[in-house]
N, C-alpha and C positions, 0 to 999 in steps of 0.2 A: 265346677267350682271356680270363680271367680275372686282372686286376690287383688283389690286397690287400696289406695290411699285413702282414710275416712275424710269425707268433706262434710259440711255443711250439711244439717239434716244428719249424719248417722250418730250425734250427741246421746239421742234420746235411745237407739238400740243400741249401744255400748254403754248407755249405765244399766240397761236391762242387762246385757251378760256380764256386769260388774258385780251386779245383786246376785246373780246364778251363781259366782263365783265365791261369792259371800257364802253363801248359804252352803255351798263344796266345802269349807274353808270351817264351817259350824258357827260365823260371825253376822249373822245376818241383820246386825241392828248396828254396825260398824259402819256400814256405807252414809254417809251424811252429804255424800256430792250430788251436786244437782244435774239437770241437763244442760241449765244453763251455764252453770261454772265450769263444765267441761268443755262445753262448745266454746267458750270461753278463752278458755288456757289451751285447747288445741289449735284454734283458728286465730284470736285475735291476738294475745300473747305468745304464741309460738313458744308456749313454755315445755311444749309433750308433742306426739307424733302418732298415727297409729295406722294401722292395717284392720281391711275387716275381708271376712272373707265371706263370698254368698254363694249359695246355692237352692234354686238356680233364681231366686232376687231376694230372698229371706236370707238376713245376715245371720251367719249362725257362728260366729268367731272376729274375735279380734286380737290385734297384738301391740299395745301400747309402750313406747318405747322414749326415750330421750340421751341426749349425746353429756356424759359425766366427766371427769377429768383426773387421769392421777396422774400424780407427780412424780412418780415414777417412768412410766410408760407413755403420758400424751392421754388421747382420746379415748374413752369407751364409748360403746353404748350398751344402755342400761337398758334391759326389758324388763318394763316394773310388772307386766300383767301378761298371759296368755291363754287365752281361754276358749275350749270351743263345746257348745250344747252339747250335753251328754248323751243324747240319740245322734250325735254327724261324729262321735269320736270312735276310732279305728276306720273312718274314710280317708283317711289320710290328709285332710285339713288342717290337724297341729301339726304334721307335718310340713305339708306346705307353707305354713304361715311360718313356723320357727325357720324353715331353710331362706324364707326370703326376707326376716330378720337381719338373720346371720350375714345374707350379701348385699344388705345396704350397707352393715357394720365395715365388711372389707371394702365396699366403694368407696367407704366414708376414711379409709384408712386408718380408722380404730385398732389398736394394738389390741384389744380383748374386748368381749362381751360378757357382761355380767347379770346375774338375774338370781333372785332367791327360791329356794321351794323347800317346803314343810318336809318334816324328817319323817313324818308317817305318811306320805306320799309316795310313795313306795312305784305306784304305776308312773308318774311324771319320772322320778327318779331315773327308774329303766331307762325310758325314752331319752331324756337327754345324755344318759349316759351310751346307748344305741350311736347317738347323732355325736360321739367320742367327745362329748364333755364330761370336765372333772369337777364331782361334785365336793369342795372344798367344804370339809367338817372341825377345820382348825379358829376359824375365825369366828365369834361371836356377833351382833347384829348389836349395834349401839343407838337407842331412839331418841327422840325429847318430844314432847306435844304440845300445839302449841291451840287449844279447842278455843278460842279467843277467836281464830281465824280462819274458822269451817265455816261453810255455808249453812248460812240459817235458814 
C-alpha cells in the first residue's frame, strides 16, 4: 500500500469513494460535487488537501483534510472525509491514512485535530477511539446551506 498526496488525475476516483461513502452514510443522492469542482478546490484554489491510498495502483482510500482556526488554540486540522473500500478495510489502510493525518497535523504544528462521525458508527468509533481519540458527545454540529452555490 502506497500513501501520497492526491494530484492531478485522482479528482475523478475520490469522488468515486466520496459516493461509496455516501451510500455507508445511507445519503446517496447528497453528493452533487463534481470531478471538476474538486479537482478544482484541491489544485487550483488550494481550498482542501488530500491523501489517497493504493494498492497496488487501484486507489482504494482517501483522506481529505484542511487547516481551520480556533481562537482558542491557533491551528487545527480538520479531516472532513476518511474513507477506504469496504473489501481493503481491516488491512490496515485507515489505519495508515489516519496516522499519517495525524503527523502532517503535528508537522503543521496544529494544537488539535478535529473530524466528525455518526453516532451509529459504532466500528469508526472503536477505531479512533483505539488510536486514543476522544470522541466528544457535548457539542452539537451547527449547519446553514447555501444550494445556490453547488455545482450544477
Amino acid at each position: 500500500m502506497i500513501i501520497r498526496k492526491a494530484q492531478r488525475g485522482d479528482e475523478f476516483a475520490i469522488l468515486e469513494l466520496i459516493k461509496g461513502l455516501a451510500d455507508f452514510e445511507n445519503e446517496p443522492d447528497e453528493v452533487v460535487n463534481t470531478a471538476e469542482k474538486l479537482g478544482a478546490d484541491l489544485f487550483d484554489r488550494g481550498l482542501c488537501e488530500a491523501l489517497v491510498i493504493a494498492f497496488p495502483e487501484r486507489i482504494i482510500g482517501f483522506a481529505l483534510y484542511y487547516t481551520a482556526y480556533s481562537t482558542w488554540k491557533g491551528p487545527v486540522l480538520y479531516l472532513e472525509d476518511l474513507y477506504v473500500l469496504p473489501e481493503y478495510r481491516g488491512t490496515g489502510a485507515g489505519s495508515k491514512l489516519f496516522d499519517t493525518v495525524v503527523s502532517i497535523a503535528d508537522e503543521r504544528n496544529c494544537s488539535r485535530m478535529d473530524w466528525q462521525v455518526l453516532d451509529w458508527n459504532t466500528d469508526a468509533i472503536a477505531f479512533y477511539e483505539r488510536k486514543g481519540a476522544l470522541i466528544d458527545k457535548e457539542w452539537y454540529n451547527g449547519r446553514m446551506f447555501f444550494p445556490e452555490n453547488e455545482p450544477k
